[in-house]
PDB file of N, CA, C and O in Angstrom:
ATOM      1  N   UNK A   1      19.751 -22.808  -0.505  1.00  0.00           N
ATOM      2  CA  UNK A   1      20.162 -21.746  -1.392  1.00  0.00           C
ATOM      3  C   UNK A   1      19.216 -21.693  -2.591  1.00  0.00           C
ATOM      4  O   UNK A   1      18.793 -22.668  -3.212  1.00  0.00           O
ATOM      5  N   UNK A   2      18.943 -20.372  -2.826  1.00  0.00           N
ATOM      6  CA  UNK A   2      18.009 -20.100  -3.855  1.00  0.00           C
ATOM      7  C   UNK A   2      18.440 -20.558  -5.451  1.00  0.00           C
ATOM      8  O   UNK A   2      19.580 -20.185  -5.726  1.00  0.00           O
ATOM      9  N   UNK A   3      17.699 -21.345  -6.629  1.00  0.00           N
ATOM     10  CA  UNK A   3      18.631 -21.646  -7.568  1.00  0.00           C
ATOM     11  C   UNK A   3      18.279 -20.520  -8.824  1.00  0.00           C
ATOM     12  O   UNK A   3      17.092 -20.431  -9.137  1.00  0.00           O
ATOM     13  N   UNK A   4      19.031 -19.868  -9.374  1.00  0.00           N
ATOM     14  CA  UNK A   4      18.443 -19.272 -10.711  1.00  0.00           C
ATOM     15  C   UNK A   4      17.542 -19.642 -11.278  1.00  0.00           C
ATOM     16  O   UNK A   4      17.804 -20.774 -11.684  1.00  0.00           O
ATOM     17  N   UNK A   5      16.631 -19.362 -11.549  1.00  0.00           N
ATOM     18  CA  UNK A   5      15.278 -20.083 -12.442  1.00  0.00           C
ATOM     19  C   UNK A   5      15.176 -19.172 -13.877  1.00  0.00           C
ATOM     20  O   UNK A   5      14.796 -19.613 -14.962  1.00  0.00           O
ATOM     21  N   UNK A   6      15.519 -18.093 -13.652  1.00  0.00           N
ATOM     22  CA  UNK A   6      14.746 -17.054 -14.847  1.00  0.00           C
ATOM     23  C   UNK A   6      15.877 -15.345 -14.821  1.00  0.00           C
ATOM     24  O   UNK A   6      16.578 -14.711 -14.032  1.00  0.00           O
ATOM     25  N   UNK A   7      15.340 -15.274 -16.437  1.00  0.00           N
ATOM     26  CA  UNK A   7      16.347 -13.825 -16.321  1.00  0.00           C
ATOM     27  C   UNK A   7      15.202 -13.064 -17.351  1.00  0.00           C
ATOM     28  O   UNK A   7      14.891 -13.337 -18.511  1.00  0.00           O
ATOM     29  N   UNK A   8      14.613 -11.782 -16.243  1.00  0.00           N
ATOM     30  CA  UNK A   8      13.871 -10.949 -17.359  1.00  0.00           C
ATOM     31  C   UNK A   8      14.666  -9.690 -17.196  1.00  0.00           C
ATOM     32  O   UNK A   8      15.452  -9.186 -16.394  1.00  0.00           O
ATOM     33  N   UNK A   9      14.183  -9.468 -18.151  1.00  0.00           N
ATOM     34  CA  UNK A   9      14.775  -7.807 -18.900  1.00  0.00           C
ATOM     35  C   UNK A   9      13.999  -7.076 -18.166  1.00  0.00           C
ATOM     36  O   UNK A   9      13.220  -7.771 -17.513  1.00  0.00           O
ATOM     37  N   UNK A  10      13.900  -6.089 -18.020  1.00  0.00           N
ATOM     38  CA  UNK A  10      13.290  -4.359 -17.614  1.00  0.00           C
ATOM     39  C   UNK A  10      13.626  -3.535 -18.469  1.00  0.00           C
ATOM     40  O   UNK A  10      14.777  -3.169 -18.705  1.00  0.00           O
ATOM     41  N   UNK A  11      12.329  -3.075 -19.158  1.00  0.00           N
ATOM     42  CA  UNK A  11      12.732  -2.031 -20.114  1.00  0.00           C
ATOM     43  C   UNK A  11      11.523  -0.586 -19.953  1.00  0.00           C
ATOM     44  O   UNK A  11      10.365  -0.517 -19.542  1.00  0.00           O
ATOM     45  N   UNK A  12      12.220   0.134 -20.348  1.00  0.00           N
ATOM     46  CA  UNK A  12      11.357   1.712 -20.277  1.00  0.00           C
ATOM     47  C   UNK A  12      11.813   2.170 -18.620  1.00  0.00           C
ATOM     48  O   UNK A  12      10.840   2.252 -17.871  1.00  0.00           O
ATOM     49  N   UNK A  13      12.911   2.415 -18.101  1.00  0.00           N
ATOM     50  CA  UNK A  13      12.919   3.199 -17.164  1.00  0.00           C
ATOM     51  C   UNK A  13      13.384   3.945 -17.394  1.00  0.00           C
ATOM     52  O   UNK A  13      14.336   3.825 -18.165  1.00  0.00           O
ATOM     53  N   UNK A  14      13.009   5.261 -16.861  1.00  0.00           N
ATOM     54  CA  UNK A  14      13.627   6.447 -17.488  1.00  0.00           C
ATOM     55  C   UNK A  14      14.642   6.716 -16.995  1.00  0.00           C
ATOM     56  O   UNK A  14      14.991   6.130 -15.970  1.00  0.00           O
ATOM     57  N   UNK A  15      15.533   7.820 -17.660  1.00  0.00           N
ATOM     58  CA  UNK A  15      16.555   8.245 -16.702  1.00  0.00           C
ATOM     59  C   UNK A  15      17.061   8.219 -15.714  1.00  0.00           C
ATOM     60  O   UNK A  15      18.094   7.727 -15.259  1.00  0.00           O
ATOM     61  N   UNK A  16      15.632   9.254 -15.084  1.00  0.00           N
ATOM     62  CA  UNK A  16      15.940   9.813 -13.455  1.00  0.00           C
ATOM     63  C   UNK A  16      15.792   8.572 -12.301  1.00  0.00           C
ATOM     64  O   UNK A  16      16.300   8.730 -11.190  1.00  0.00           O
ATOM     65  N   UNK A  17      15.108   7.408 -12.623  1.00  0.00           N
ATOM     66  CA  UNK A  17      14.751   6.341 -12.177  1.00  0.00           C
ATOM     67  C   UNK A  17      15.794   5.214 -12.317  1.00  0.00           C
ATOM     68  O   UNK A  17      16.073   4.150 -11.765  1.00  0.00           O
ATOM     69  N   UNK A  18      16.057   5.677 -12.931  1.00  0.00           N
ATOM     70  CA  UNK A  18      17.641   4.925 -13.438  1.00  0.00           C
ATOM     71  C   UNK A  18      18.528   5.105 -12.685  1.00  0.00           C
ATOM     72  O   UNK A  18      19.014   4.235 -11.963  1.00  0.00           O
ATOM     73  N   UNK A  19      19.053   6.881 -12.772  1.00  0.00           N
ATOM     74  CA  UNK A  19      19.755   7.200 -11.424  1.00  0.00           C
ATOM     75  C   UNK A  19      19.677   6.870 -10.425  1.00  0.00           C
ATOM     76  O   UNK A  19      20.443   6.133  -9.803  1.00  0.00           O
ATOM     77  N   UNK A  20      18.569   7.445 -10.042  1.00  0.00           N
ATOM     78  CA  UNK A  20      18.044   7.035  -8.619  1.00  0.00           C
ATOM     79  C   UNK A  20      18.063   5.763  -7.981  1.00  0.00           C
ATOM     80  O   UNK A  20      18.183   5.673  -6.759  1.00  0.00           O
ATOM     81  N   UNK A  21      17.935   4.613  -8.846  1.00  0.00           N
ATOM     82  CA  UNK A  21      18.639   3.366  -9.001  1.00  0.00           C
ATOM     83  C   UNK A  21      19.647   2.584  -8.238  1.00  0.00           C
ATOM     84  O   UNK A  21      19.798   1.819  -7.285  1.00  0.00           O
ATOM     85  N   UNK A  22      20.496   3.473  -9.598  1.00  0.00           N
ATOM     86  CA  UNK A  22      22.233   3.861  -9.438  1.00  0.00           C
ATOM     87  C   UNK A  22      22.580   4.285  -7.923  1.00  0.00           C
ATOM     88  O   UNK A  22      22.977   3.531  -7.035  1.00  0.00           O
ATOM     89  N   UNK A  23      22.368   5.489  -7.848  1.00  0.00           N
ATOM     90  CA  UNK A  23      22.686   6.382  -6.430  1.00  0.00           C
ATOM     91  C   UNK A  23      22.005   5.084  -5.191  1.00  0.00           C
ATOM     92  O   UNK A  23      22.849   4.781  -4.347  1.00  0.00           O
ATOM     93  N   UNK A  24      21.106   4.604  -5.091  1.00  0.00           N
ATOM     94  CA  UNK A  24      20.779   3.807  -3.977  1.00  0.00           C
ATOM     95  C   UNK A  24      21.240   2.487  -3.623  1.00  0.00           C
ATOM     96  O   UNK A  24      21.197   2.041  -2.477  1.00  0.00           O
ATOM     97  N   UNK A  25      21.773   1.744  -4.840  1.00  0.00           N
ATOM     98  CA  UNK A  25      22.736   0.710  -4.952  1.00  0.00           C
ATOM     99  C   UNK A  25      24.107   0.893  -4.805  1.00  0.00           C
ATOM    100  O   UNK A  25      24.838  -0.085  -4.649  1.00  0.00           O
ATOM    101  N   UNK A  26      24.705   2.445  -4.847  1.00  0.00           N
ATOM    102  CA  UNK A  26      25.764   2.846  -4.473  1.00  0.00           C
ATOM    103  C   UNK A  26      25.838   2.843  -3.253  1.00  0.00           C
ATOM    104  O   UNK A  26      26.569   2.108  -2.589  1.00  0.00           O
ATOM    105  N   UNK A  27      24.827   3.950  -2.703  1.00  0.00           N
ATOM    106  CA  UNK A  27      24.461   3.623  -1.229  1.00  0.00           C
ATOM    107  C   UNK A  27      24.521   2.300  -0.412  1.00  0.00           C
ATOM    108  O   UNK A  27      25.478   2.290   0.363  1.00  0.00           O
ATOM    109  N   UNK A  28      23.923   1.434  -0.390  1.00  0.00           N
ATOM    110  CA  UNK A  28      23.989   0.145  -0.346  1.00  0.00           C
ATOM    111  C   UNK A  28      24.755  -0.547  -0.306  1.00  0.00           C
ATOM    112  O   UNK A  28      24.742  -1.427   0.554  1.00  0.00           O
ATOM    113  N   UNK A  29      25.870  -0.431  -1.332  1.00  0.00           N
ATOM    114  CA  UNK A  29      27.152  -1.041  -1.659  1.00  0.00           C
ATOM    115  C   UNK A  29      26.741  -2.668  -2.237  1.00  0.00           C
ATOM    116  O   UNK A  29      27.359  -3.723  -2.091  1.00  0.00           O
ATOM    117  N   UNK A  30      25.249  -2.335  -3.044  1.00  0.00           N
ATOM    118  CA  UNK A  30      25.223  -3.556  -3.926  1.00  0.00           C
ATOM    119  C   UNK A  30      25.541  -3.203  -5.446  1.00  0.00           C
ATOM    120  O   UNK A  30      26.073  -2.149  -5.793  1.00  0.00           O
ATOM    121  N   UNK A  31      25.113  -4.308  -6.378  1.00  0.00           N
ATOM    122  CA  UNK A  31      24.260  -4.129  -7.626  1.00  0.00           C
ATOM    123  C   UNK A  31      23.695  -3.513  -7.603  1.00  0.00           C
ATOM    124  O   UNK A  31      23.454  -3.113  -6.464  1.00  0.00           O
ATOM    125  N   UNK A  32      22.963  -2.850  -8.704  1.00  0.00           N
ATOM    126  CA  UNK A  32      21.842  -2.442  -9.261  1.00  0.00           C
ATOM    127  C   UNK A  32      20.611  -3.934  -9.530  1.00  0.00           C
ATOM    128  O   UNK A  32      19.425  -4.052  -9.223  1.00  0.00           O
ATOM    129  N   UNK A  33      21.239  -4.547  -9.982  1.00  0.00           N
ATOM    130  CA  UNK A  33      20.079  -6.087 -10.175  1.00  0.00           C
ATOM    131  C   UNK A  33      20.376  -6.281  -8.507  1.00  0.00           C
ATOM    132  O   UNK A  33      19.444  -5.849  -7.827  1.00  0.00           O
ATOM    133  N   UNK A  34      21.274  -6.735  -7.892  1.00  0.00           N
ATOM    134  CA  UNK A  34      20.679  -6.981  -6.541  1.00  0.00           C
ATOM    135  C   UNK A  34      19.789  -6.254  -5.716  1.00  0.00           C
ATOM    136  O   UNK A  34      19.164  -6.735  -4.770  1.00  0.00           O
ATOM    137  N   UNK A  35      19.738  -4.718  -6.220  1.00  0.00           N
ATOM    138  CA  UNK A  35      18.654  -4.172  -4.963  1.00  0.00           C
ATOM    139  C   UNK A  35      17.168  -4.001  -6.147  1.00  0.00           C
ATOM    140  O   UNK A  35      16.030  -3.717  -5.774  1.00  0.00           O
ATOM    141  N   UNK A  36      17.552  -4.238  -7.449  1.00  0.00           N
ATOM    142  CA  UNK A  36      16.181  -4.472  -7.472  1.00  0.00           C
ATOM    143  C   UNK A  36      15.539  -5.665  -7.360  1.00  0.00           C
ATOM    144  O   UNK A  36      14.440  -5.641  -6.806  1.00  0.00           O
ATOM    145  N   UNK A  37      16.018  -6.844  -7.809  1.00  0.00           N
ATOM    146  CA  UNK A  37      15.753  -8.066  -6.837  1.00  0.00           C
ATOM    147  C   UNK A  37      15.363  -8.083  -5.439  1.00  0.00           C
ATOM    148  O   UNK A  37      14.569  -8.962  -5.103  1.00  0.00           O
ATOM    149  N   UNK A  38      15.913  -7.016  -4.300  1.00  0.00           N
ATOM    150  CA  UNK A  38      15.338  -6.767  -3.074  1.00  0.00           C
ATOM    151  C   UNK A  38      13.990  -6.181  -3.207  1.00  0.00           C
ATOM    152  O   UNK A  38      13.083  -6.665  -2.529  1.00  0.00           O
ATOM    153  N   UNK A  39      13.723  -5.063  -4.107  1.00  0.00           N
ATOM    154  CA  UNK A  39      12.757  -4.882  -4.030  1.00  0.00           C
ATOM    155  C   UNK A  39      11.847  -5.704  -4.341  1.00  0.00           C
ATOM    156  O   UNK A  39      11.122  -5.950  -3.376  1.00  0.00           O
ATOM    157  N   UNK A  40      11.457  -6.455  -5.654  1.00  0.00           N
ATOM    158  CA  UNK A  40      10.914  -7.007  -6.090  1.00  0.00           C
ATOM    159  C   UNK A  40      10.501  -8.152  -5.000  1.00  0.00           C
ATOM    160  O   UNK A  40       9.323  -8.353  -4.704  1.00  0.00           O
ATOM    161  N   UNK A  41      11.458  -8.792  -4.503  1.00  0.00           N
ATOM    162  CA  UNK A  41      11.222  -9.688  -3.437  1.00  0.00           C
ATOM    163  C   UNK A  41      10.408  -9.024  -2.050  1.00  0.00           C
ATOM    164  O   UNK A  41       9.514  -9.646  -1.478  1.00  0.00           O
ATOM    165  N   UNK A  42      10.813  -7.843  -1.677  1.00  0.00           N
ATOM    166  CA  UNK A  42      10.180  -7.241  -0.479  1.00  0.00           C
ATOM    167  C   UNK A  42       8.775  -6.853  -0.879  1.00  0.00           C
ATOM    168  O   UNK A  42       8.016  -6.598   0.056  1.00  0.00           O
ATOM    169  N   UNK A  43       8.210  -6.747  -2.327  1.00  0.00           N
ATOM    170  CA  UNK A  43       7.255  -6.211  -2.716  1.00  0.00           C
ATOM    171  C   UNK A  43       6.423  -7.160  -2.889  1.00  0.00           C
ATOM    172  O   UNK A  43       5.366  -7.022  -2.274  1.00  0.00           O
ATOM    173  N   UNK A  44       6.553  -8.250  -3.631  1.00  0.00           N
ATOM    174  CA  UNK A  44       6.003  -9.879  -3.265  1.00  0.00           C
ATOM    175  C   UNK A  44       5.723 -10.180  -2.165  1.00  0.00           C
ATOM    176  O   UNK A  44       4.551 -10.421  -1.874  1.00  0.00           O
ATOM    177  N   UNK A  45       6.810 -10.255  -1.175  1.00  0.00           N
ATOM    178  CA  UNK A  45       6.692 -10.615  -0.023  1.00  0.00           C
ATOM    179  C   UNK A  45       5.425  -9.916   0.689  1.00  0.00           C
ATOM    180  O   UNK A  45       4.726 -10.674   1.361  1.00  0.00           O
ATOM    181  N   UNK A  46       5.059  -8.604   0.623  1.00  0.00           N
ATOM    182  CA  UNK A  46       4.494  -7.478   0.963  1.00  0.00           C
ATOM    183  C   UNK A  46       3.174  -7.855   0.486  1.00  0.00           C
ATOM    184  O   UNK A  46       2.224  -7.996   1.257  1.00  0.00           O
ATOM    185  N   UNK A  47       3.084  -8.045  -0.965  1.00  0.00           N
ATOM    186  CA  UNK A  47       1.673  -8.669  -0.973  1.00  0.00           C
ATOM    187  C   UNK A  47       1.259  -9.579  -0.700  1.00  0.00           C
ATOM    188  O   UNK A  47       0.046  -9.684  -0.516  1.00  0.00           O
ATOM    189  N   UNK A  48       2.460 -11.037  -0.507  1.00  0.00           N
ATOM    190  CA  UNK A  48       1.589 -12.159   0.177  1.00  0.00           C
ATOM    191  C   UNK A  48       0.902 -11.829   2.018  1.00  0.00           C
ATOM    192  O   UNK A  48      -0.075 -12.178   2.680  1.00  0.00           O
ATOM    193  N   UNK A  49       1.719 -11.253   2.143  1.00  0.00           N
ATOM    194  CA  UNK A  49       1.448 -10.799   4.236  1.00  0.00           C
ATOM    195  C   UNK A  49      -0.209 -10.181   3.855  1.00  0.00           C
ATOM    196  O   UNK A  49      -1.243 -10.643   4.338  1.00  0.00           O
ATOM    197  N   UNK A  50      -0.126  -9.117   2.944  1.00  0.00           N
ATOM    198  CA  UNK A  50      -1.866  -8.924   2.573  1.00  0.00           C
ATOM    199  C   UNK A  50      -2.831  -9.800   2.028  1.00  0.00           C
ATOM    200  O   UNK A  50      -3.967  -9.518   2.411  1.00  0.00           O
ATOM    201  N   UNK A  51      -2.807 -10.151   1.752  1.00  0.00           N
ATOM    202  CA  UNK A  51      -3.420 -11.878   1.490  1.00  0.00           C
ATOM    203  C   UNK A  51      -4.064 -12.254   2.583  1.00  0.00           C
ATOM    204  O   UNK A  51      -5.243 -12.602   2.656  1.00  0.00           O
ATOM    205  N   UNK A  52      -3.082 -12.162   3.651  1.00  0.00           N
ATOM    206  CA  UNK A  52      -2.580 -13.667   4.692  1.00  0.00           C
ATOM    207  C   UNK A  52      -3.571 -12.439   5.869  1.00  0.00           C
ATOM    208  O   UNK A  52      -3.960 -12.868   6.955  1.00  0.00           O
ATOM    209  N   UNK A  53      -3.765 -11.442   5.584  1.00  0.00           N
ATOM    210  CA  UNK A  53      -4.229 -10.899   7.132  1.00  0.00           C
ATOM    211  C   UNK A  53      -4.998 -11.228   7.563  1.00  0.00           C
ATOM    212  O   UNK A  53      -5.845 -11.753   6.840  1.00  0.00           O
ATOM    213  N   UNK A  54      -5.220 -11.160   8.885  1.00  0.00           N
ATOM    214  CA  UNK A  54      -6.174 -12.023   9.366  1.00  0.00           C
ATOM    215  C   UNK A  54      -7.305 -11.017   9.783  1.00  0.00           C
ATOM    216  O   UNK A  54      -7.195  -9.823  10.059  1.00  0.00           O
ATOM    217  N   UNK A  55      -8.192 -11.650   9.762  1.00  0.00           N
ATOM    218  CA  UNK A  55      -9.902 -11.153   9.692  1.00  0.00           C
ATOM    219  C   UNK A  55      -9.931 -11.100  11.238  1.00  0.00           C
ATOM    220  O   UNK A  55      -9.388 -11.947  11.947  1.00  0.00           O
ATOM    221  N   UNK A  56     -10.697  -9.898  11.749  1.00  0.00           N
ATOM    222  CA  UNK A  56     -11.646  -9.618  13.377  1.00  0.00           C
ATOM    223  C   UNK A  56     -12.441  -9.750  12.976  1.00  0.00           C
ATOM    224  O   UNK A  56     -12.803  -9.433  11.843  1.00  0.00           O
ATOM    225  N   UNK A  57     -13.038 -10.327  13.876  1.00  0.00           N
ATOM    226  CA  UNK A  57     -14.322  -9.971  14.155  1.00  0.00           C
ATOM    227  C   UNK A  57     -15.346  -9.518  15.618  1.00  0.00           C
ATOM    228  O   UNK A  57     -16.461  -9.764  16.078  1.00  0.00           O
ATOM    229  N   UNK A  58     -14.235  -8.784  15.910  1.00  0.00           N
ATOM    230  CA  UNK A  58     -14.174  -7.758  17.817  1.00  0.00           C
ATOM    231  C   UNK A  58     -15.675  -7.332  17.744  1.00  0.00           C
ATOM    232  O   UNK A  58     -16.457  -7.566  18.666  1.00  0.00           O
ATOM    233  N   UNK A  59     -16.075  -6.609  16.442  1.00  0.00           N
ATOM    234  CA  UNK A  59     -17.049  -5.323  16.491  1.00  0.00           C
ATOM    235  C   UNK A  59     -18.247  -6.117  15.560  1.00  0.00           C
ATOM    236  O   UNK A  59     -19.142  -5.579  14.908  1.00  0.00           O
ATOM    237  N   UNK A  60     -18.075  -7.008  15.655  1.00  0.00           N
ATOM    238  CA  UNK A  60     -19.073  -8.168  14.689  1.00  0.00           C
ATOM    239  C   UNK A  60     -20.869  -8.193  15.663  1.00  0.00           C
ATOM    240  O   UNK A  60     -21.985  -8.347  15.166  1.00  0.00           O
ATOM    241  N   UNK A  61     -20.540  -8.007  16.925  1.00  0.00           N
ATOM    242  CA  UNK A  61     -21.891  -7.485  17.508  1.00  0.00           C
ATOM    243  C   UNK A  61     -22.396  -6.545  17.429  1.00  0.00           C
ATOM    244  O   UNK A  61     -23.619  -6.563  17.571  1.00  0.00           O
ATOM    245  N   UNK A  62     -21.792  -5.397  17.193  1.00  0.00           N
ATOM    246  CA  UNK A  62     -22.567  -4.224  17.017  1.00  0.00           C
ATOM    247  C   UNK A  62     -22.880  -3.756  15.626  1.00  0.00           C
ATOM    248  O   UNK A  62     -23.249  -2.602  15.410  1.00  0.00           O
ATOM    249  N   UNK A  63     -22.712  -4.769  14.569  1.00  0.00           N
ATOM    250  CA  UNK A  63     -23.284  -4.873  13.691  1.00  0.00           C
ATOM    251  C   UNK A  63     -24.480  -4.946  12.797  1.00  0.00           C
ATOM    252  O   UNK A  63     -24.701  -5.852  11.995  1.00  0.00           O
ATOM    253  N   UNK A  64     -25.251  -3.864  13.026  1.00  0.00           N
ATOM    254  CA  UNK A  64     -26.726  -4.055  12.526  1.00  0.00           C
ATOM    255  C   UNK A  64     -27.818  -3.681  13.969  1.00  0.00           C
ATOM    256  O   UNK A  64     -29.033  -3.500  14.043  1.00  0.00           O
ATOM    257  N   UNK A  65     -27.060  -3.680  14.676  1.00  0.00           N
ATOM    258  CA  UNK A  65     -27.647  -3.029  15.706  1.00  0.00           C
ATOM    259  C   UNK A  65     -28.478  -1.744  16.100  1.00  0.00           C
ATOM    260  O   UNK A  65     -29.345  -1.644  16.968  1.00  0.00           O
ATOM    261  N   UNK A  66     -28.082  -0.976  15.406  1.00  0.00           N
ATOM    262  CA  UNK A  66     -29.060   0.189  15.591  1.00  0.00           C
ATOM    263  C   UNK A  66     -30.282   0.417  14.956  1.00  0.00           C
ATOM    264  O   UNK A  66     -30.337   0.265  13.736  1.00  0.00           O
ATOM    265  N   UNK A  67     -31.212   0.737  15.549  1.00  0.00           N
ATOM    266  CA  UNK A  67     -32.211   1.369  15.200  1.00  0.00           C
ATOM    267  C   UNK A  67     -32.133   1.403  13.519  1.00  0.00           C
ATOM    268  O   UNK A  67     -31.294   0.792  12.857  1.00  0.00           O
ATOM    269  N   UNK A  68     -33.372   2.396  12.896  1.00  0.00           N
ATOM    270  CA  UNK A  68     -33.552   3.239  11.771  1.00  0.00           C
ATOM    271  C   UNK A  68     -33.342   4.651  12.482  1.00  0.00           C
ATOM    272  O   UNK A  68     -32.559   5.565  12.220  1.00  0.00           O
ATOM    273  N   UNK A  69     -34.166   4.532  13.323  1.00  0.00           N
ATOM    274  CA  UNK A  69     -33.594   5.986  13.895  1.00  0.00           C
ATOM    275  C   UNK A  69     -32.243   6.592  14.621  1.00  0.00           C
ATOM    276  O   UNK A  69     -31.682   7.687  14.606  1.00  0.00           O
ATOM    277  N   UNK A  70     -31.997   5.290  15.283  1.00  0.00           N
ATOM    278  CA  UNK A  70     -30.170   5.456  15.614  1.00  0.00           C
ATOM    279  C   UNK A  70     -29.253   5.670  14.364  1.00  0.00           C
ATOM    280  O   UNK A  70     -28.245   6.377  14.383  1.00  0.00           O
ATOM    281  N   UNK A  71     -29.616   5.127  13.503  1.00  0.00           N
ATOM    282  CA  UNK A  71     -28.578   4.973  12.484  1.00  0.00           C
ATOM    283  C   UNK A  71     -28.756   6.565  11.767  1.00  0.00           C
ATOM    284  O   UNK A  71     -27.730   7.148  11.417  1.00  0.00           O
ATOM    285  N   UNK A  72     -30.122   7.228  11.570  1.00  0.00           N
ATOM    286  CA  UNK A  72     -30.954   8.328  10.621  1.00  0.00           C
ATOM    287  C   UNK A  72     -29.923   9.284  12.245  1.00  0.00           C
ATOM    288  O   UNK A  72     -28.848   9.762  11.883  1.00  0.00           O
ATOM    289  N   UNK A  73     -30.108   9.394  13.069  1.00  0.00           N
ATOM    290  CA  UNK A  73     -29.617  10.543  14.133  1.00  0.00           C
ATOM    291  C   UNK A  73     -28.076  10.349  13.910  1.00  0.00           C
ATOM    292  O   UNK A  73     -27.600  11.483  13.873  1.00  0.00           O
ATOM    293  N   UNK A  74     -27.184   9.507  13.762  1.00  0.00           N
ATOM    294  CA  UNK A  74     -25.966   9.567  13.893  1.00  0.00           C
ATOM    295  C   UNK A  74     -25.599  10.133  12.360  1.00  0.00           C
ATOM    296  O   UNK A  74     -24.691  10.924  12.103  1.00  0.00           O
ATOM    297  N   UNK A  75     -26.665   9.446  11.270  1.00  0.00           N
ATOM    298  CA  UNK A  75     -25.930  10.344   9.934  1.00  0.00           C
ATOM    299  C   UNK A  75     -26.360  11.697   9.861  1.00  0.00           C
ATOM    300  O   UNK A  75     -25.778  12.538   9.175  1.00  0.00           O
ATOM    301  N   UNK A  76     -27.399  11.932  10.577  1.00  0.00           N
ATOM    302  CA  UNK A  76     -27.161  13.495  10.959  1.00  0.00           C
ATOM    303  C   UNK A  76     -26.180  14.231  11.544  1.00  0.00           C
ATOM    304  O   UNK A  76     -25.828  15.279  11.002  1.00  0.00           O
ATOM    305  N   UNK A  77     -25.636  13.836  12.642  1.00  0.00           N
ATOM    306  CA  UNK A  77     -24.843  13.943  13.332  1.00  0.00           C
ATOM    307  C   UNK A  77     -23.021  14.308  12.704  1.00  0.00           C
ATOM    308  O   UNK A  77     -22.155  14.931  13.317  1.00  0.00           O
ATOM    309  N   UNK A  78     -22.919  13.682  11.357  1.00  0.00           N
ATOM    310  CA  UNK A  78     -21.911  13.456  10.867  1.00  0.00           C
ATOM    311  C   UNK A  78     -21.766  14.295   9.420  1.00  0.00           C
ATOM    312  O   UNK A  78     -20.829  14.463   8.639  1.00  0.00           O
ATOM    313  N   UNK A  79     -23.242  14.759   9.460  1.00  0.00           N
ATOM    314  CA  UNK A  79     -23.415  15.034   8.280  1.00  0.00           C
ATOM    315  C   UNK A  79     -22.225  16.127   7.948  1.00  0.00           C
ATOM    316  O   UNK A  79     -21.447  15.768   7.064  1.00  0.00           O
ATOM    317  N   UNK A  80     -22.032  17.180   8.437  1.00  0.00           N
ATOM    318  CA  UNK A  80     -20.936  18.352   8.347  1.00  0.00           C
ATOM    319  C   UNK A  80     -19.965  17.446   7.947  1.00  0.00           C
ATOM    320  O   UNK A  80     -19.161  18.013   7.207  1.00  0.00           O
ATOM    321  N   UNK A  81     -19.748  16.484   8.093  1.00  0.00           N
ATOM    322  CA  UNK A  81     -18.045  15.845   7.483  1.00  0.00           C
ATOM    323  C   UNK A  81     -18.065  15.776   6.200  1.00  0.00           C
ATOM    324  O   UNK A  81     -17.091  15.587   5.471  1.00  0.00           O
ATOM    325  N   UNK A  82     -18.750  15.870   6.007  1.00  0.00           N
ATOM    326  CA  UNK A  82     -19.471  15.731   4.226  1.00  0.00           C
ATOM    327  C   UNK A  82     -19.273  16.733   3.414  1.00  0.00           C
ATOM    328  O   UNK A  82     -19.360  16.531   2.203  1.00  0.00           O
ATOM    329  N   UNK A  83     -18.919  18.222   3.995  1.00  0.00           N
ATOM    330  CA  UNK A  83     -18.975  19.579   3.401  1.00  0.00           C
ATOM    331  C   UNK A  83     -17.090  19.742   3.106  1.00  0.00           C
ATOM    332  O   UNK A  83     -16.143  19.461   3.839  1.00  0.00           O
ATOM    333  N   UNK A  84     -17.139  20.205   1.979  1.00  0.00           N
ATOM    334  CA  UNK A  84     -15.427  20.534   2.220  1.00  0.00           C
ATOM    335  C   UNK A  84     -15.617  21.601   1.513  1.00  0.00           C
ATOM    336  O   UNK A  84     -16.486  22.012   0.744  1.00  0.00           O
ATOM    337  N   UNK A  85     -14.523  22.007   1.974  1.00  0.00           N
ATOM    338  CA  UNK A  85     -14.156  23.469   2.169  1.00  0.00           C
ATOM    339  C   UNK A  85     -13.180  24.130   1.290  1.00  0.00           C
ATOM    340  O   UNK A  85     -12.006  24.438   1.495  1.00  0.00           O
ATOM    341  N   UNK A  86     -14.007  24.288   0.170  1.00  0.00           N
ATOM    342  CA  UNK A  86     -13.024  24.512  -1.160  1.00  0.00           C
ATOM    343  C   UNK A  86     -11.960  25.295  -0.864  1.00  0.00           C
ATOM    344  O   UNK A  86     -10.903  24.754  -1.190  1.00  0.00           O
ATOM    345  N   UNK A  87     -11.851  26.246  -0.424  1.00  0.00           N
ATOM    346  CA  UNK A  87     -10.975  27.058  -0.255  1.00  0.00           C
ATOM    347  C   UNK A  87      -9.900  26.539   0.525  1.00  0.00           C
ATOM    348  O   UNK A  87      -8.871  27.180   0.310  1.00  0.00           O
ATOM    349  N   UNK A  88      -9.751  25.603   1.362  1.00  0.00           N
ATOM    350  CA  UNK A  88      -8.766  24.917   1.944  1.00  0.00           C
ATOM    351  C   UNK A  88      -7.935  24.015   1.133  1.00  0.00           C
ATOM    352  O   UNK A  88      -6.958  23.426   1.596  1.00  0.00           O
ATOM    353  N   UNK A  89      -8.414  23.896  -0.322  1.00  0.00           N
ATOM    354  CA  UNK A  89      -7.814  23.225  -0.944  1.00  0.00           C
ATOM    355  C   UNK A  89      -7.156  23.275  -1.880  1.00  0.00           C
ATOM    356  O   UNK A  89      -6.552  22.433  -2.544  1.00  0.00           O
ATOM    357  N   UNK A  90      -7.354  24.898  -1.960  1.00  0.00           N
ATOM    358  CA  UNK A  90      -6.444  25.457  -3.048  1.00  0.00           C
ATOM    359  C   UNK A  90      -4.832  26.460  -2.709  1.00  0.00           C
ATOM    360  O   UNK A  90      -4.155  26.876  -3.649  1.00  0.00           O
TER     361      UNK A  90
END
């Protein structure tokens, strides 16, 4: 069993974040400190697993492999991906 170690405050949440809070711990049928404790813990947790990922190296041969000219023909090749299309973005 986990033992209490520490009690911090949270301060500056706004309102709507507040609610929103509220409403999802209702949902839940916890606390408000218990589901943010879930989060906090799932979010920790979340960054240690990124840490921890593990490295390939599948494509580690075809690494450096091409040509000057293989490499100069394929960024030609790609070059159009490069253009955007202002108008699609408004």
């Amino acid at each position: 069993m986990n033992r209490i170690v520490a009690n911090i405050s949270l301060r500056g949440i706004d309102n709507e974040t507040a609610a929103r809070l509220k409403e999802e711990a209702k949902r839940r049928r916890v606390s408000v400190n218990a589901l943010i404790l879930d989060f906090i813990r799932g979010g920790v947790e979340a960054g240690s697993r990124m840490r921890r990922r593990r490295v390939y190296h599948d494509l580690d041969a075809l690494a450096g492999t091409w040509t000057a000219e293989e490499a100069s023909e394929f960024l030609k090749a790609v070059a159009d991906f490069e253009d955007v299309d202002q108008e699609l973005w408004r």
